[in-house]
C-alpha positions in Angstrom: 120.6 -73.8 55.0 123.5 -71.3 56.0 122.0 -67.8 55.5 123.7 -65.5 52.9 127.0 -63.4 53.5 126.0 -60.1 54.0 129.7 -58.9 54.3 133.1 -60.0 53.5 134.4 -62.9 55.5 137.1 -60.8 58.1 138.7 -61.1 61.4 140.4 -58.8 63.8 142.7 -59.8 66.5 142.1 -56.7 68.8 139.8 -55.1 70.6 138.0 -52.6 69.7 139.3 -52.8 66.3 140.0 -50.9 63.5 137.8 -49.2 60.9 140.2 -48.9 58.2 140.9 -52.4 58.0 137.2 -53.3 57.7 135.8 -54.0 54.2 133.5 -52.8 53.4 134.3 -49.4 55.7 131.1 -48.9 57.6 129.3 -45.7 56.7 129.9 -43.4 59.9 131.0 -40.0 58.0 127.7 -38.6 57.8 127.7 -37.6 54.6 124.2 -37.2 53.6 123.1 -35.4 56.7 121.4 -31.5 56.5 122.5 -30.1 59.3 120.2 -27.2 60.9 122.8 -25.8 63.3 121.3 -27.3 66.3 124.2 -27.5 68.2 125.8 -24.0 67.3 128.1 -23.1 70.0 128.0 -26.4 72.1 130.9 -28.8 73.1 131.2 -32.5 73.5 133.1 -35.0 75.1 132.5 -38.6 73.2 134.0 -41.8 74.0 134.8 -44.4 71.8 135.0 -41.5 69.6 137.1 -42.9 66.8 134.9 -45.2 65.1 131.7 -46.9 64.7 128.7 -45.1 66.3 131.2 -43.1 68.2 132.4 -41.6 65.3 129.1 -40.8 62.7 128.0 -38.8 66.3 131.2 -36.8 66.6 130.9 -35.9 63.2 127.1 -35.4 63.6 128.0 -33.4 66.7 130.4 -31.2 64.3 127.9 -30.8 61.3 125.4 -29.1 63.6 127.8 -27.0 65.1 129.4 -28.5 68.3 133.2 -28.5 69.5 134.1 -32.0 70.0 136.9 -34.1 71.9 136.6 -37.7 71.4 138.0 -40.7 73.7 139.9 -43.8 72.4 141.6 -46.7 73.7 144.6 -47.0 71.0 143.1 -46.9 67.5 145.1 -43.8 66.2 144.5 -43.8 62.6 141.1 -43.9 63.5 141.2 -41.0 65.6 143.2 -38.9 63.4 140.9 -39.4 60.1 137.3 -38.8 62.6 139.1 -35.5 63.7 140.3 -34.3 60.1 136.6 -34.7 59.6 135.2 -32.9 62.3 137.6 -30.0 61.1 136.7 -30.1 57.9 133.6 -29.2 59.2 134.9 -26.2 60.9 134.5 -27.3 64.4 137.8 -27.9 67.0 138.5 -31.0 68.0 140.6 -33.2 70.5 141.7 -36.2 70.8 142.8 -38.1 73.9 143.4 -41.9 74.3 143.2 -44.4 77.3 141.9 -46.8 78.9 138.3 -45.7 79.7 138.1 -48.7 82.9 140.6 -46.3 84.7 139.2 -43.7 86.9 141.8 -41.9 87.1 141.9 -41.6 83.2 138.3 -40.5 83.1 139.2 -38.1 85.9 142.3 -36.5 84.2 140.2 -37.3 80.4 137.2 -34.6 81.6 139.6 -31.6 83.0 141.8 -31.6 79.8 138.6 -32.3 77.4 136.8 -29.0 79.5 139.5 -26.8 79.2 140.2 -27.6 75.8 136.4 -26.9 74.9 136.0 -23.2 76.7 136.0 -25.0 80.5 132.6 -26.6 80.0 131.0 -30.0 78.5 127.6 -29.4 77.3 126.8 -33.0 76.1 128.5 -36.4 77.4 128.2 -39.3 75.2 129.3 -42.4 76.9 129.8 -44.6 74.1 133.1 -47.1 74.5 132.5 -50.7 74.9 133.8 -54.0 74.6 132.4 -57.8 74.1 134.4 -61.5 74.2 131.7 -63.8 73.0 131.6 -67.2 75.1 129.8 -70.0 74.1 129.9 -72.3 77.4 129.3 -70.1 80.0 130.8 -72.6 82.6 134.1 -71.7 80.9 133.7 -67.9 80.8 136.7 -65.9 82.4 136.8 -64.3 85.3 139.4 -61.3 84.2 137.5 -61.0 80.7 134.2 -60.3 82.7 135.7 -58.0 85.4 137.4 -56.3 82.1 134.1 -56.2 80.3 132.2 -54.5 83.5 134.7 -51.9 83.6 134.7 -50.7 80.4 131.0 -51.0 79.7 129.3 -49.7 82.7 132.1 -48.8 85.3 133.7 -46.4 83.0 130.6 -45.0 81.7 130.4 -44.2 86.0 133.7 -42.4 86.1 134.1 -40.9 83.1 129.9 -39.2 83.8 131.4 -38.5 87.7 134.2 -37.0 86.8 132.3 -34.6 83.8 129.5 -33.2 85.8 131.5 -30.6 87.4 132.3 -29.1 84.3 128.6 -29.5 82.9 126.1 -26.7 82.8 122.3 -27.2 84.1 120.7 -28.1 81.2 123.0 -30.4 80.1 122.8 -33.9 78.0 124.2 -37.0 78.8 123.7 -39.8 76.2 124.7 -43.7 76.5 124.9 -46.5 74.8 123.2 -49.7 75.9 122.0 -52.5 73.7 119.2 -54.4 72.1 121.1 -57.0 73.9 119.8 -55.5 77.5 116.1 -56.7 76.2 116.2 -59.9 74.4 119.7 -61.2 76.2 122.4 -63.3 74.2 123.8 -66.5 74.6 127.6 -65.8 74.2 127.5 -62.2 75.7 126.3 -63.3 78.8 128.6 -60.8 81.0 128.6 -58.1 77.9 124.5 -58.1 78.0 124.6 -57.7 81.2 126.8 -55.3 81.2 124.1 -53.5 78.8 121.5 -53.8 80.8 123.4 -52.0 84.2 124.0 -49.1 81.7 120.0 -49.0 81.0 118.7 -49.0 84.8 122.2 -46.6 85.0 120.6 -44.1 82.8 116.6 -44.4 84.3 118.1 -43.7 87.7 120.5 -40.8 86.7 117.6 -39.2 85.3 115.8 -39.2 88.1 119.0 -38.2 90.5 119.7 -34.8 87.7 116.6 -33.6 86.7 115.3 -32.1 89.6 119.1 -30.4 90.5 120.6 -30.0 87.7 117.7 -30.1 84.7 120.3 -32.6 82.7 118.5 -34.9 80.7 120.1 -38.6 80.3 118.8 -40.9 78.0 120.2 -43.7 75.7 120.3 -45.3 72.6 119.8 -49.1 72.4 121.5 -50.1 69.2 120.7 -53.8 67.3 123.6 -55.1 65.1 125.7 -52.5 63.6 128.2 -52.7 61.0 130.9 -51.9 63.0 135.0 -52.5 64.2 133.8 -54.4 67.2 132.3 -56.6 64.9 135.2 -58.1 63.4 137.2 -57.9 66.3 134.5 -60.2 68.1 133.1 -62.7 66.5 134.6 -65.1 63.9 134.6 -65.0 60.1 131.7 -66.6 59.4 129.9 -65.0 62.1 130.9 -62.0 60.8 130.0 -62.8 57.4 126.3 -63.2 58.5 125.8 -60.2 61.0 122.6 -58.3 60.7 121.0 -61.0 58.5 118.7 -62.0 61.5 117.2 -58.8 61.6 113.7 -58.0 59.9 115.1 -55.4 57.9 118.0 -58.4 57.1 121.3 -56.4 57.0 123.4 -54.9 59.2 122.8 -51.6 60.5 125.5 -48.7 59.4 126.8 -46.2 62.0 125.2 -43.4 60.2 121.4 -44.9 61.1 122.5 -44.4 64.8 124.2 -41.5 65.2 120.3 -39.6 63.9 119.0 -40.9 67.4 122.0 -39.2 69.5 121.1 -36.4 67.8 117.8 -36.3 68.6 118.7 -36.8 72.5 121.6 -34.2 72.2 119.6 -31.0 70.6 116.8 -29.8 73.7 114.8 -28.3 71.2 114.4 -31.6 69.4 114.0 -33.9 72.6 113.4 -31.3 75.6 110.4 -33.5 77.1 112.9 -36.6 77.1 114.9 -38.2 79.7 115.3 -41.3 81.3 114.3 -42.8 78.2 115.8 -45.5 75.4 115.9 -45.3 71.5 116.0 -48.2 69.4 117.6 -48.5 65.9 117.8 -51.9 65.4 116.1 -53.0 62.3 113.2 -54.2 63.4 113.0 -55.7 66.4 110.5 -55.5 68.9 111.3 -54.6 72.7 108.0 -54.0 74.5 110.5 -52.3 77.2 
């Protein structure tokens, strides 16, 4: 019996989409959070800043306090409506696009987003990512996996290389892995593993920073979330049906992740974490 249509039936033809053709728009705006101030005075570099998770954190980020610049690839509507948001919060914001696979963008990316923010990068949120689902893995492509692996965890490499200089000891570094990295998927073979580099990335950074630098890295393992990647993925029915496998049966919005990058990001909130992996993901069970 096909399961129930959760969402519109939509497709995208680019990755890594665009919110403001999605219907419904996910919630990523925030708009019922109380925020406490617990990032007054801080600064941010996001990427994949525009939309989805990327964006409910930069305006998370903003609505306790924090000075943000977000990354994108080319989605500028996107970008412009997440930064009128963050300054109508009261907060500065940049906004730099790229391709987030290019060193030397992540290089050039981290000087101009430090000297737009005072010259220093209290929290890094590597969040930019990219899937091609692929049903026969004897088929799969080899320049869609070496594209995948360089946006997904190579990037996340550079872009945290190149920001380090500019990050004070007692930083936070935040990235996003994947329920995906636990239980595995059949037509993301390259993206899930892709997901699970970027968890044993963040365990290991954690140990390397801590004693040197006291930067805490952790990471936030997200299940199916209602987001522009989504569409621009799968197929319309797929689409259609995301989220229903989940216990709590529905698609995950933006706005339940971005609470957990929170967390990671205020020390007084997680100061005895690092090295370690949230889950918001409607139910399911790691063990991991």
């Amino acid at each position: 019996m096909p399961q129930e249509e959760l969402q519109p039936k939509q497709h995208q033809d680019h990755q890594p989409g665009s919110e403001a053709a999605m219907q419904p728009r996910p919630a990523s705006a925030m708009e019922g959070w109380r925020p406490a101030g617990k990032l007054a005075g801080r600064t941010a570099v996001i990427s994949g800043g525009d939309s989805g998770i990327g964006r409910a954190v930069a305006i998370g980020f903003a609505k306790e306090g924090a000075d943000v610049v977000i990354l994108h690839k080319e989605e500028w509507q996107d970008a412009d409506d997440t930064r009128g948001r963050i300054e109508a919060e009261g907060r500065r914001c940049d906004v730099l696009a790229g391709d987030i696979g290019d060193a030397a963008f992540c290089r050039d990316a981290a000087a101009r987003a430090a000297q737009f923010l005072g010259g220093r990068i209290d929290i890094l949120v590597n969040n930019a990512a990219e899937q091609h689902p692929c049903e026969d893995f004897a088929q799969i492509d080899e320049a869609t996996v070496e594209r995948t692996f360089r946006t997904n965890i190579l990037g996340m490499m550079w872009l945290t290389r190149a920001a380090l200089p500019f990050m004070p000891n007692g930083g936070a570094i935040i990235n996003s892995t994947s329920v995906t990295a636990y239980r595995g998927s059949a037509e993301l073979v390259d993206y899930a593993a892709t997901k699970g580099a970027i968890t044993a990335f963040t365990r290991s950074l954690a140990q390397n920073l801590w004693k040197s630098r006291r930067i805490r890295v952790n990471a936030v393992a997200p299940g199916p979330i209602w987001t522009p990647l989504i569409p621009a993925s799968f197929d319309e029915e797929r689409t259609a049906r995301h989220g229903a496998a989940t216990l709590m049966g529905r698609a995950g919005q933006p706005d339940d992740c971005a609470p957990a990058y929170l967390f990671l990001a205020a020390e007084q909130d997680s100061a005895y974490f690092t090295g370690q992996v949230l889950h918001p993901n409607g139910g399911t069970i790691v063990n991991a």
